[in-house]
TORTORVO-604734 format. One line per 5 residues: number of its first residue (from 1); their letters; for each residue x, y, z of C-alpha. Coordinates in nm, 2 decimals, always signed. Layout:
residues N
NUM = a = X:Y:Z  ...
END
This chain:
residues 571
1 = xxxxx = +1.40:+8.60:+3.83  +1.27:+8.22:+3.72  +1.48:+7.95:+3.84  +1.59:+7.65:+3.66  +1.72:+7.35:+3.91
6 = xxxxx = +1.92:+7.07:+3.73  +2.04:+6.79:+3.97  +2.06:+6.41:+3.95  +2.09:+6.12:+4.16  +2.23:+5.81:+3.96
11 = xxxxx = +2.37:+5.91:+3.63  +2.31:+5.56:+3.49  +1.97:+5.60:+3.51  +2.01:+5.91:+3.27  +1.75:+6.09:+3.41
16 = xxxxx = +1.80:+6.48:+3.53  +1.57:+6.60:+3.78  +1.43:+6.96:+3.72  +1.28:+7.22:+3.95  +1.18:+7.53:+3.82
21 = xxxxx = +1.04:+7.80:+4.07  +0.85:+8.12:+3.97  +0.87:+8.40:+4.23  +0.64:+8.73:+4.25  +0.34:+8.53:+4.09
26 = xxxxx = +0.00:+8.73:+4.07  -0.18:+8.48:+3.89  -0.48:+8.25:+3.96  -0.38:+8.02:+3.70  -0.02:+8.02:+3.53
31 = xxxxx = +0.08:+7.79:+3.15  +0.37:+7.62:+3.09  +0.51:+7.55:+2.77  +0.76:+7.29:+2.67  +0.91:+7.36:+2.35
36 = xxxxx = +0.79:+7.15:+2.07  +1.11:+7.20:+1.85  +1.40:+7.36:+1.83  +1.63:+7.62:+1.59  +1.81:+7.47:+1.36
41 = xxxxx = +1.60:+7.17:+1.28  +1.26:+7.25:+1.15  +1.05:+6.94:+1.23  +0.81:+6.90:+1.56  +0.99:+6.67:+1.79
46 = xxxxx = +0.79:+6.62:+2.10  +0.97:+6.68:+2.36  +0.72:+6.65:+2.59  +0.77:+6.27:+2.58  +1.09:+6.28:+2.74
51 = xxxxx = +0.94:+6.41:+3.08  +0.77:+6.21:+3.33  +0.64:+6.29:+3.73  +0.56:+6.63:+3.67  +0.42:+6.78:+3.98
56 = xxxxx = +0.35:+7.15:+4.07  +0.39:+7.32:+4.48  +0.31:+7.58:+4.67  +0.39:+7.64:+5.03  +0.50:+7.31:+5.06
61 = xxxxx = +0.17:+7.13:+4.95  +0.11:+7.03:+4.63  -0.10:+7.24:+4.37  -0.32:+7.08:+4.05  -0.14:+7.08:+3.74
66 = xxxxx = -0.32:+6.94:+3.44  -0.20:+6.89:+3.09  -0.40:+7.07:+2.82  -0.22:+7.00:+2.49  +0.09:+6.74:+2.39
71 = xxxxx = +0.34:+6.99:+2.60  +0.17:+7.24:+2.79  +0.03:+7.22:+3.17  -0.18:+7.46:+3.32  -0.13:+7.51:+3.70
76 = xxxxx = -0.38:+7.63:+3.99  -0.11:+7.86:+4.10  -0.48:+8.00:+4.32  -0.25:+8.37:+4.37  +0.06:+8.16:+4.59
81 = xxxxx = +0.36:+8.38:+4.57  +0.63:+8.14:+4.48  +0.50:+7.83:+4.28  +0.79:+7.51:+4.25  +0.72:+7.28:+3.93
86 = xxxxx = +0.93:+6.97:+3.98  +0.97:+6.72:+3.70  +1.25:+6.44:+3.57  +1.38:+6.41:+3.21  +1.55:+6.15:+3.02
91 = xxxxx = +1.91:+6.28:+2.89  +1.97:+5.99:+2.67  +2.05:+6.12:+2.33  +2.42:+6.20:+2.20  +2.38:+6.41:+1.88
96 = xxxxx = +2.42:+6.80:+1.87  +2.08:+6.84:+1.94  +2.01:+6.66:+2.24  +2.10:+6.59:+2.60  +2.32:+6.30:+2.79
101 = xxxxx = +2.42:+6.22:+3.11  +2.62:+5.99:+3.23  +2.92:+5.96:+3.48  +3.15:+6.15:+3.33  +2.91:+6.43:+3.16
106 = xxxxx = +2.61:+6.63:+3.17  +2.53:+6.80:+2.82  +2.25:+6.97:+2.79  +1.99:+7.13:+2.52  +1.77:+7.32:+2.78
111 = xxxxx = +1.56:+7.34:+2.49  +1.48:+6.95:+2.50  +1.33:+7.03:+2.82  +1.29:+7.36:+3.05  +0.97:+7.49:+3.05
116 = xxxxx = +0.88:+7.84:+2.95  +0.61:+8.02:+3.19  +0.41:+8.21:+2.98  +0.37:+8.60:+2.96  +0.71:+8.55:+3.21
121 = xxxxx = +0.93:+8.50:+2.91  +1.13:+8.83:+2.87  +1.27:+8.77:+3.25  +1.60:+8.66:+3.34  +1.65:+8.31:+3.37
126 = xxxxx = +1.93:+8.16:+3.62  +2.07:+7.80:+3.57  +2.13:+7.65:+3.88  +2.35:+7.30:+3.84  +2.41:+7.07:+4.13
131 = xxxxx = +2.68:+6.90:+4.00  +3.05:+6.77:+4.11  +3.24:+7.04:+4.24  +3.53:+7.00:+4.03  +3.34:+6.97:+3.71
136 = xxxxx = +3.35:+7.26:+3.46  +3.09:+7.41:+3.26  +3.16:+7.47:+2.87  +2.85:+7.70:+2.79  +2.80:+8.08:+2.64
141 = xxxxx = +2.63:+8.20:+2.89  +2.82:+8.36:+3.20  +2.91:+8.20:+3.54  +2.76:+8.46:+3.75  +2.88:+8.22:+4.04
146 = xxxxx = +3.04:+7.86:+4.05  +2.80:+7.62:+3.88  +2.50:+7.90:+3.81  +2.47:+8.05:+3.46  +2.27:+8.34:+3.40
151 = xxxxx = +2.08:+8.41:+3.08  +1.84:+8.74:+2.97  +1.51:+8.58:+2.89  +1.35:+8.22:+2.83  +1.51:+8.26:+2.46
156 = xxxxx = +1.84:+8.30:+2.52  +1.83:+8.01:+2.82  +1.72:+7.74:+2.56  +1.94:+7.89:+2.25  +2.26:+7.80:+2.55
161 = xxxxx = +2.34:+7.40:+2.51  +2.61:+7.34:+2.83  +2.84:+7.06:+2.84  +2.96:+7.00:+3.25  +3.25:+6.76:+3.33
166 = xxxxx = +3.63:+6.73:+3.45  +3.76:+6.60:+3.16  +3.71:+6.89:+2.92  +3.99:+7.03:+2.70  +3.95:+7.38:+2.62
171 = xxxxx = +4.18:+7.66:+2.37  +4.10:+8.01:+2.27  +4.20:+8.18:+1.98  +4.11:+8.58:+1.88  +4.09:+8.75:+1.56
176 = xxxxx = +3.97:+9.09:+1.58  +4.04:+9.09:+1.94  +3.67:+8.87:+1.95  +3.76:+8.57:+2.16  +3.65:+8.19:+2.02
181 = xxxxx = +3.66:+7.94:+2.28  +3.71:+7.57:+2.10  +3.59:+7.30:+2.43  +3.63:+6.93:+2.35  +3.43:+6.68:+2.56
186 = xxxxx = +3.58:+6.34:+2.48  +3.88:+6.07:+2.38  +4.05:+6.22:+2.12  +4.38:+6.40:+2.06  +4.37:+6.74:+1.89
191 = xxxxx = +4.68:+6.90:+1.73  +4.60:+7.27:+1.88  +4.82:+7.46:+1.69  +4.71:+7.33:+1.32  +4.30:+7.35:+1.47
196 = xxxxx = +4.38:+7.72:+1.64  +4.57:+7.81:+1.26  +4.27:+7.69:+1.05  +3.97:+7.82:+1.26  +4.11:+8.15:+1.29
201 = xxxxx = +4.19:+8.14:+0.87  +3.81:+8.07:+0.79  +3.64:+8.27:+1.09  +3.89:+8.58:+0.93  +3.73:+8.55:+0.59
206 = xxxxx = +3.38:+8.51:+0.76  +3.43:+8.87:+0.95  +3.53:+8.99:+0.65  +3.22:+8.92:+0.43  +3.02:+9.09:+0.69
211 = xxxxx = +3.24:+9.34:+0.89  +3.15:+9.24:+1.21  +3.03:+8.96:+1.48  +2.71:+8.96:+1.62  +2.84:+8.85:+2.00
216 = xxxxx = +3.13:+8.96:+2.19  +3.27:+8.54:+2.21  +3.17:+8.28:+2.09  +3.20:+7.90:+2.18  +3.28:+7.56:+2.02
221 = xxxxx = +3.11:+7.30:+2.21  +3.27:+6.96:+2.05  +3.17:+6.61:+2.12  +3.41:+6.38:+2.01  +3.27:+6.01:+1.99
226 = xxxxx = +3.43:+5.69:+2.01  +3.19:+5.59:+1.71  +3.13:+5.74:+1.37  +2.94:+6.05:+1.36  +2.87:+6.39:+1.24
231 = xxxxx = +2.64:+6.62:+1.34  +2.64:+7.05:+1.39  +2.32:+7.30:+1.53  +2.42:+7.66:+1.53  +2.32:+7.90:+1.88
236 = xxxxx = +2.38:+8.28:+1.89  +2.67:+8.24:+2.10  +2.79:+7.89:+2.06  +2.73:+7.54:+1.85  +2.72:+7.19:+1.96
241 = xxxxx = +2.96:+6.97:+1.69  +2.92:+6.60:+1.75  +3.19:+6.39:+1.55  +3.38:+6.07:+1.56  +3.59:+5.85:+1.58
246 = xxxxx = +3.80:+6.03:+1.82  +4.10:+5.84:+1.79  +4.04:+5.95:+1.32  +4.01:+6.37:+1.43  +4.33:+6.49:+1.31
251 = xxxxx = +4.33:+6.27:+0.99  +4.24:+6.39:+0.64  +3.90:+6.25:+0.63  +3.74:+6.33:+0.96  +3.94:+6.64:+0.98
256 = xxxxx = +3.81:+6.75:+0.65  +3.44:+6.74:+0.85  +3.54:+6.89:+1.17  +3.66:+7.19:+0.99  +3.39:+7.19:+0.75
261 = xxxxx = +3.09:+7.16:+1.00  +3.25:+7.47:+1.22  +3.32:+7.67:+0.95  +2.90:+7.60:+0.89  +2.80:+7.67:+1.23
266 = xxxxx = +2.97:+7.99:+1.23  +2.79:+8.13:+0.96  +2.50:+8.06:+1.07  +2.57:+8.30:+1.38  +2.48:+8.60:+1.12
271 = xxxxx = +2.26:+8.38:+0.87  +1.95:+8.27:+1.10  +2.04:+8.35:+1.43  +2.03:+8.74:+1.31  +1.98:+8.74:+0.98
276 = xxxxx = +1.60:+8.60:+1.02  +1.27:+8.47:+0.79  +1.05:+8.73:+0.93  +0.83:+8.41:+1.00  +1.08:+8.31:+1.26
281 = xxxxx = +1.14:+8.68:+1.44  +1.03:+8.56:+1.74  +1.07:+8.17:+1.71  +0.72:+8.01:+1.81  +0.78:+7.75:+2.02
286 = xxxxx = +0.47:+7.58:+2.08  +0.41:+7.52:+1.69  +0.53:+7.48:+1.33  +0.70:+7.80:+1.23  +0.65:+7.77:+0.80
291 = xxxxx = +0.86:+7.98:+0.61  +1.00:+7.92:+0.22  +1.36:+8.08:+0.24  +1.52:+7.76:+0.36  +1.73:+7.81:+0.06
296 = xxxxx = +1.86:+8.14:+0.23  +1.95:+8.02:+0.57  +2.05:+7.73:+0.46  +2.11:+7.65:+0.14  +2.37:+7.98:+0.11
301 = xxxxx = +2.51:+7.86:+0.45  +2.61:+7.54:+0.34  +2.77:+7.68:-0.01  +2.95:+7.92:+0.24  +3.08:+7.65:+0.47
306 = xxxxx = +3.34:+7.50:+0.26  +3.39:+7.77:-0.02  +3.54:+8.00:+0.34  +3.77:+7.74:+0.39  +3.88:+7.76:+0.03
311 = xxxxx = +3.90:+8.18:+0.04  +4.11:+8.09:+0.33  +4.35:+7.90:+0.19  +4.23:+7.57:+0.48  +4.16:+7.35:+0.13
316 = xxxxx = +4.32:+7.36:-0.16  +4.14:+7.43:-0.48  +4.13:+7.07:-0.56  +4.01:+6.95:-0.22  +3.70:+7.23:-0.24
321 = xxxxx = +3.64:+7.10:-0.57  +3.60:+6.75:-0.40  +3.35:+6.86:-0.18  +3.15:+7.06:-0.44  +3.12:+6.72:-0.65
326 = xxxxx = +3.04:+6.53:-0.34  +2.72:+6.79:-0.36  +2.67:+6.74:-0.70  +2.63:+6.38:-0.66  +2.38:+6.40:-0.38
331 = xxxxx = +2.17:+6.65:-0.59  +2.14:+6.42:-0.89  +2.12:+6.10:-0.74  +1.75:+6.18:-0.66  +1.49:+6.27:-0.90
336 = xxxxx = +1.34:+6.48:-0.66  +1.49:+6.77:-0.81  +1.21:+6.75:-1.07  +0.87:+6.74:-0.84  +0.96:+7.02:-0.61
341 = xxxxx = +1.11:+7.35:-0.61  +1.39:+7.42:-0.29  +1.10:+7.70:-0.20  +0.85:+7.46:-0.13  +1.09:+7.17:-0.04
346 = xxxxx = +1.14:+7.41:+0.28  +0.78:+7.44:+0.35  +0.76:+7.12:+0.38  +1.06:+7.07:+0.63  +0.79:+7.06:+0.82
351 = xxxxx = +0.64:+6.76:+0.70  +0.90:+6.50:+0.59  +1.23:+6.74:+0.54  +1.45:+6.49:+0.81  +1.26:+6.18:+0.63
356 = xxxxx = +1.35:+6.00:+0.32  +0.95:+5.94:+0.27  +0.81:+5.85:-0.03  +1.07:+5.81:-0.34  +1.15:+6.17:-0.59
361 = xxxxx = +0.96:+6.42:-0.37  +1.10:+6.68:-0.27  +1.50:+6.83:-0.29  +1.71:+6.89:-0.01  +1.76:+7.28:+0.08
366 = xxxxx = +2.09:+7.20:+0.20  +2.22:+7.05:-0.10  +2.02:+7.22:-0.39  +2.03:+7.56:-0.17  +2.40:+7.52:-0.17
371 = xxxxx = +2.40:+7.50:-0.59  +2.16:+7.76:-0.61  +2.40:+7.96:-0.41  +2.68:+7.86:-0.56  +2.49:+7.98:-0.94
376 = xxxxx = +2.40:+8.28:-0.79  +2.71:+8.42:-0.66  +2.91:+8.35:-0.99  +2.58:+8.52:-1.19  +2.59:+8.80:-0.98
381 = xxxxx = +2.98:+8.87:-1.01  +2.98:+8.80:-1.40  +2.65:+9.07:-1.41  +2.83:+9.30:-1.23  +3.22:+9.25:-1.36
386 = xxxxx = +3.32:+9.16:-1.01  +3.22:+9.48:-0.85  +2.96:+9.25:-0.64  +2.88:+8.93:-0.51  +2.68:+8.69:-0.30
391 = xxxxx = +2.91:+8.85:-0.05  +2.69:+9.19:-0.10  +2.40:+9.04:-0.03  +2.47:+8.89:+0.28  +2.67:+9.20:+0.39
396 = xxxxx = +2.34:+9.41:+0.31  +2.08:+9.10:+0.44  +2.34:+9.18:+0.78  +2.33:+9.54:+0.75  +1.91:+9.57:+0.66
401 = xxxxx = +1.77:+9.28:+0.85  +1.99:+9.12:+1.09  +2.17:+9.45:+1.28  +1.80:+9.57:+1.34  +1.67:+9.26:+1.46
406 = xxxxx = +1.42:+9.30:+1.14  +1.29:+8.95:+0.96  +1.33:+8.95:+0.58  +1.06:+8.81:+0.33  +1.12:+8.61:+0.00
411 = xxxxx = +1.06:+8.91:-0.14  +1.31:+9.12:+0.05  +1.56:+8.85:-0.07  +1.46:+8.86:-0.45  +1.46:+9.27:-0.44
416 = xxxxx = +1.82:+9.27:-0.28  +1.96:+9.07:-0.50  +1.83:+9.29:-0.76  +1.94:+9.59:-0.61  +2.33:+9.43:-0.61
421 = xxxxx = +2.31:+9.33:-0.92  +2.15:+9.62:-1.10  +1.94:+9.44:-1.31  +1.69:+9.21:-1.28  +1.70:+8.84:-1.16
426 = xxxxx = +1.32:+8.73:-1.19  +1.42:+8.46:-1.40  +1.67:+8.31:-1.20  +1.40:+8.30:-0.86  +1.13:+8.16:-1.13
431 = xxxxx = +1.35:+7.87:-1.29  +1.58:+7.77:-0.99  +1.42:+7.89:-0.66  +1.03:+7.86:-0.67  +1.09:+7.65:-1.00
436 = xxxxx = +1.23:+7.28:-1.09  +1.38:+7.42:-1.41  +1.73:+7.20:-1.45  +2.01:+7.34:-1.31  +2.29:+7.19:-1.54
441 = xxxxx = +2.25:+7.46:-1.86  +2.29:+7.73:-1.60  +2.53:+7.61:-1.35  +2.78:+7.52:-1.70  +2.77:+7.85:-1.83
446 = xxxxx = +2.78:+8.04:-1.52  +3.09:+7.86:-1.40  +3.26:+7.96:-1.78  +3.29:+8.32:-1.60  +3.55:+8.16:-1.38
451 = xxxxx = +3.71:+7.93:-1.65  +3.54:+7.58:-1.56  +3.27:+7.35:-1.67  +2.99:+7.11:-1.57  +3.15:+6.79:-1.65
456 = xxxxx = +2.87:+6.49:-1.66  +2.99:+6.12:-1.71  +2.79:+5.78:-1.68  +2.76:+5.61:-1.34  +3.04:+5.38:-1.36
461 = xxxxx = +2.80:+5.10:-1.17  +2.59:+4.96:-1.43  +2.31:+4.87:-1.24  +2.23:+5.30:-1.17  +2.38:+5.40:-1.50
466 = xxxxx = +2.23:+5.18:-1.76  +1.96:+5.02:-1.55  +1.86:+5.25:-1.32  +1.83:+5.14:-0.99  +2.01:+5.17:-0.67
471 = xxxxx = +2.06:+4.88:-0.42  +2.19:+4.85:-0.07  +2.41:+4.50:-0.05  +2.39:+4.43:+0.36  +2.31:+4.13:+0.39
476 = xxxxx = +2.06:+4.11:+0.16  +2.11:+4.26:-0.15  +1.78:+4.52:-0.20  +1.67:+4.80:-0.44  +1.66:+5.13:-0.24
481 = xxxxx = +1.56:+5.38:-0.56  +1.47:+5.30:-0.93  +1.51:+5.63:-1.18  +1.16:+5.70:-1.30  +1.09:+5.56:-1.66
486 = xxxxx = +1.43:+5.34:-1.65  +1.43:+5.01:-1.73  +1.42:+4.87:-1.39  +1.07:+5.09:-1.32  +0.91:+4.84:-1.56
491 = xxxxx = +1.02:+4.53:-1.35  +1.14:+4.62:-1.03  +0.99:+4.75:-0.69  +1.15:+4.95:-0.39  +1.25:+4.64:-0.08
496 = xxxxx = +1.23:+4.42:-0.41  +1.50:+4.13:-0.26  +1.79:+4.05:-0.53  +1.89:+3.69:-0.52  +2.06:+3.60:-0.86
501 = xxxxx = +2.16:+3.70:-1.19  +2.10:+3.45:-1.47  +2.03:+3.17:-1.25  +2.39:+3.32:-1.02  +2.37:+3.39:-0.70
506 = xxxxx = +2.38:+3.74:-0.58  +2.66:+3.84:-0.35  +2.85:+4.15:-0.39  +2.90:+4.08:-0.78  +2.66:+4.21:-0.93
511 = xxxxx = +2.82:+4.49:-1.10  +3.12:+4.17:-1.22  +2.78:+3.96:-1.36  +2.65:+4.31:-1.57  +2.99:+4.38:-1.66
516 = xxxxx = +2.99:+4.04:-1.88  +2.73:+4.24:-2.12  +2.47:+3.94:-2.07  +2.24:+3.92:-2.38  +1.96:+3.88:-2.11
521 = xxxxx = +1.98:+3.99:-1.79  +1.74:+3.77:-1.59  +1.69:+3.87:-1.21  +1.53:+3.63:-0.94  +1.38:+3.82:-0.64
526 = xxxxx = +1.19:+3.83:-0.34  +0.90:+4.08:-0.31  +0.67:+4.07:+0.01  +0.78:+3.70:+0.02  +0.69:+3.61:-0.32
531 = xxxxx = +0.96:+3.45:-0.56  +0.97:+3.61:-0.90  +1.18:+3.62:-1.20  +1.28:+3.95:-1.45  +1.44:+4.04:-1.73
536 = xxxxx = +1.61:+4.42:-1.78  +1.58:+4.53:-2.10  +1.83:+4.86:-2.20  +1.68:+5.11:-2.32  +2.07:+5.29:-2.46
541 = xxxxx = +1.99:+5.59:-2.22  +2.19:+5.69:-1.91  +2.04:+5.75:-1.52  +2.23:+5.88:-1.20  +2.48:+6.06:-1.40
546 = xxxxx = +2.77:+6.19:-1.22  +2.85:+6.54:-1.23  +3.16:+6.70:-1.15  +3.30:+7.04:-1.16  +3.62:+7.06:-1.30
551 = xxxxx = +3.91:+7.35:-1.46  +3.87:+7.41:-1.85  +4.18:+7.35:-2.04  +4.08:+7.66:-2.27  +4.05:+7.90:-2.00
556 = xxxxx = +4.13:+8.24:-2.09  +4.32:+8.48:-1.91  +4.03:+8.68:-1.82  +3.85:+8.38:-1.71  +4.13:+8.28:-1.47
561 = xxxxx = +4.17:+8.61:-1.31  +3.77:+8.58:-1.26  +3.89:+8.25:-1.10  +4.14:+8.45:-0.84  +3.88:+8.70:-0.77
566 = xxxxx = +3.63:+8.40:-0.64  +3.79:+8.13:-0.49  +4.18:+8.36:-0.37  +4.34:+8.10:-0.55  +4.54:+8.04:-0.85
571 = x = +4.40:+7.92:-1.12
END
């Protein structure tokens, strides 16, 4: 059995000392290996930069240990039986995927920073934590003894985030007699009842869709900030939820989040954790692992979020329609959507998928895999008369793939889907998925199935609707996007510093100066520290439409019943 050590000495200092011993060693030379990245966010993030004073002993003398690559060490273990590898980390940063410690917590991502020892990884793993003795431990591994967690292998040690303190609030709620643990780490003041009621309404309809749970409990690990956050990573047995302002949780607008991100999380449980790219089955540490179905994992995740706590009756028709449109605006308010498909947008998660980089790129698989989603399933249930879904797929993706602990290809994807469907759906995988085929003609006429429309209207600011270009008003007032072939591409740069209107200065009027309907609209700026002077010229087009989805007045009968059948709500 490998054994972790986590201890401290002064909290403020935020760094967590770490000793791991390896027992029963029969090697000359043994390789350690920090993970490079973790689940759930597909981007290298060097861990390895965190650690510092990493030192390797054996029989109470210290043995060589020399790095070979960014984050992994090779030791002179020279045959010693027990080997100790002793090293400090910084736990300095709150978001669900980190670690923090202060003087009231200790939350930690093991996979920030326990190393694996390799060929040693299918052994158990035990946690040891030398912490207050009146601190409890939110995590969803078991307390084999007071402070000491035990996990089955290196995977499962790093896929367990812990959050350690006396000050955490904790409720449990069952459906299907499968226990869900919500912890709360932080200033806040939750109304159990209504949270209990609403997570057991959208974890019901979850079960539902595919007939079981993949663990025997799971755990809510919440972080509730005094600041404004949000932020959710999905484990097999828990998720970390960081969110704030405390003192806003129970209100409409944070609420709305706190709901929404669970509801995420616990999908993801069957969609990634099981249900796996067969380029991820097992996750490679040590390196990029590239895979195209980001649109699967998460793309159909996200759609399934919110549109569980509408089945469930949590929102109303009207407030999942709100957050549909709020996803319709981030799709079209980048031109993105035209350069690359979601396919090859999750490729490249690797490269710049957490990065704005360079303008009208690449799409988001969150937000366009959520449409795509969203297209499909109403496709599927018009092709079929309701006798199938996106709901069928999933079940059978849980049933084929993730049950057997098999990983799925694209192409397994594509040919289940045209197994539910019972006819083919090349065209849809072509235009929308591997394609950058608009989504508006199809989106429109597949929501007529359920009695609603596409609606698009111009961008009420006139600088994005008529002009084309987006600004951020700080303190300075600067272009952050320009629509390609708009007007403002012709005159204006990104960082491009706004400082008047027809000889007026700038400052938080400009939409009041464009609504006068100038003759000429003249624009003194700053670029790279040069004054210049424009003119914008309208072209009578329209850019950064906005896109809602709304209830058609003619809806037929039919068409609302489709309605029921989708969403469990009138129409």
């Amino acid at each position: 059995m490998l054994n972790y050590h986590i201890s401290y000495t002064n909290p403020l200092t935020h760094f967590v000392d770490i000793t791991l011993t390896i027992p029963q060693n029969k090697q000359e030379e043994l390789y350690l290996q920090l993970p490079a990245w973790r689940p759930g966010r597909y981007e290298l993030q060097h861990f390895a930069q965190k650690l510092r004073n990493i030192t390797a002993s054996a029989n109470g003398e210290f043995i060589q240990i020399n790095k070979v690559t960014k984050d992994r060490w090779l030791v002179k273990a020279t045959g010693a039986e027990t080997v100790e590898i002793s090293y400090s980390f910084f736990a300095r940063q709150m978001d669900a995927g980190g670690s923090w410690l202060d003087e009231e917590q200790l939350y930690l991502n093991p996979i920030n920073c326990l190393m694996a020892v390799e060929e040693r990884e299918q052994e158990i793993c035990e946690l040891q934590l030398s912490i207050p003795e009146e601190w409890e431990i939110a995590c969803g591994l078991p307390e084999k003894e007071k402070h000491v967690l035990e996990a089955a292998n290196f995977d499962a040690l790093v896929d367990s985030p812990l959050i350690a303190s006396s000050n955490l609030k904790k409720e449990t709620f069952e459906v299907n007699k499968i226990p869900f643990h919500i912890w709360i780490q932080g200033d806040c003041q939750p109304d159990w009842e209504k949270i209990k009621k609403d997570f057991a309404a959208f974890t019901k309809e979850q079960l539902e869709v595919f007939g079981d749970f993949p663990v025997p409990e799971y755990h809510y690990l919440n972080e509730i900030l005094p600041y404004r956050f949000y932020h959710g990573v999905e484990h097999s047995l828990s998720t970390v939820i960081t969110l704030g302002p405390g003192e806003l949780l129970m209100q409409p607008s944070l609420y709305k989040e706190f709901i929404g991100v669970s509801s995420h999380e616990l999908f993801h449980t069957w969609n990634i954790k099981k249900i796996r790219p067969k380029e991820m089955l097992p996750y490679n540490f040590a390196q990029e692992n590239y895979f195209r179905t980001g649109y699967v994992a998460e793309g159909i995740t996200t759609y399934y979020g919110d549109y569980m706590l509408a089945r469930s009756g949590v929102f109303t028709a009207a407030q999942y329609f709100e957050e549909l449109n709020t996803t319709l605006q981030r799709y079209f308010a980048d031109y993105g959507r035209h350069n690359l498909s979601v396919a090859d947008s999750s490729f490249d998660l690797w490269l710049d998928g957490y990065k704005p980089n360079i303008p009208d790129r690449k799409v988001s698989i969150y937000i366009k895999g959520a449409l795509t989603a969203l297209l499909l399933d109403l496709q599927l249930r018009q092709a079929t008369h309701n006798t199938a879904s996106l709901d069928t797929v999933m079940r059978k993706m849980w049933e084929n793939f993730g049950k057997k602990d098999k990983g799925y290809t694209e192409q397994d994807y594509a040919q289940l889907v045209d197994e539910v469907a019972g006819q083919s759906f090349q065209s849809y995988f072509e235009k929308y998925i591997n394609g950058t085929a608009p989504l508006e003609p199809g989106l429109d006429e597949a929501l007529k199935f359920v009695g609603c429309t596409l609606n698009e209207q111009e961008n009420p600011l006139l600088h994005e609707g008529r002009y084309g270009f987006k600004i951020s008003s700080d303190q300075t007032v600067k272009v952050t996007a320009v629509a390609p072939d708009a007007p403002a591409s012709h005159v204006l740069s990104i960082e491009d510093e706004l400082v008047a209107l027809n000889g007026r200065k700038l400052e938080n009027n400009l939409q009041q100066l464009l609504s006068l309907q100038p003759e000429v609209v003249e624009l003194t700026l700053f670029r790279e520290k040069q004054l210049r002077v424009v003119q914008l010229k309208l072209d009578g087009k329209s850019y950064y439409s906005k896109f809602t989805i709304e209830k058609r007045k003619d809806a037929t009968e039919e068409q609302k019943q489709n309605f029921k059948l989708w969403l469990k709500q009138e129409f």
